[in-house]
N, C-alpha and C positions, 0 to 999 in steps of 0.2 A: 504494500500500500504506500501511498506518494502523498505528499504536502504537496499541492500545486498551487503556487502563487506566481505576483509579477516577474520572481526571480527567473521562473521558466517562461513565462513569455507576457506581455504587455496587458495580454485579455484577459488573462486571471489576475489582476490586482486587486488592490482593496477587496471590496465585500462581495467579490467572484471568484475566488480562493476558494480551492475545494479539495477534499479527500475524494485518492482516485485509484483504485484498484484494476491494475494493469493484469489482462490474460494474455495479451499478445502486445510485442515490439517488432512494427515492420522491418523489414529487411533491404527495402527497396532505400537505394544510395539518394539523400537530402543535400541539403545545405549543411560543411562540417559545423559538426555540433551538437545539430537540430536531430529530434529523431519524432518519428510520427508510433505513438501508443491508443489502441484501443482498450478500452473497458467500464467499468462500470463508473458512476458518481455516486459517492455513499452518503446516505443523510447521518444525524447526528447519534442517530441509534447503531449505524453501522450498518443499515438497510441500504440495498443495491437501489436505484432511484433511476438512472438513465444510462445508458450504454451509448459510450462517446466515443470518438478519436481525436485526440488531440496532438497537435504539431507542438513540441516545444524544446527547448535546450536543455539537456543533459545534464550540464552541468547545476542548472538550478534549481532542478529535483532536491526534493527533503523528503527520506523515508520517514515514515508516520505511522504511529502504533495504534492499534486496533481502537477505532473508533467504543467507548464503552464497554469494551469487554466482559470488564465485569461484572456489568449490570443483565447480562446475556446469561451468564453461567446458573445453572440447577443450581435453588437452594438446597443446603444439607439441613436443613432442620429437619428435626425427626417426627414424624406424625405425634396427634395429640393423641393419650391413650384413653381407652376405655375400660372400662369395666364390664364382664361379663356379666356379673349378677349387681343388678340396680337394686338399691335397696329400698324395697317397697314398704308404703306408708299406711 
């Protein structure tokens, strides 16, 4: 997953910055530098939201840690217990 801001290219600045989960890096030869990535735009829960390609420079990629992770993970709490014999009144 990638930080994309201005640093990679001019159209993600300010409040167009966005977490971007890359499945594929084309191959096809750019401008040195630059490289063309598809995948997904992740919202703030870490939910896939729109499948992009974006052109931008390499160098100004920031890898970016799982959007909320751990608000995703199965709680461990342990069920509430009960009782087999209710104590009748």
């Amino acid at each position: 997953m990638l930080y994309v801001d201005r640093l990679a290219s001019v159209q993600f600045g300010g409040d167009r910055a966005l977490i971007f989960r890359v499945i594929k890096v084309c191959e096809q030869p750019t401008y040195h530098g630059w490289i063309w990535l598809t995948g997904y735009v992740l919202d703030r829960a870490g939910n896939a939201r729109d499948r992009r390609e974006i052109y931008v420079q390499a160098a100004g990629l920031i890898r970016a840690a799982p959007p909320l992770a751990a608000a995703r993970q199965p709680s461990r709490k342990t069920p509430a217990r009960t009782t087999r014999n209710a104590v009748r009144q």
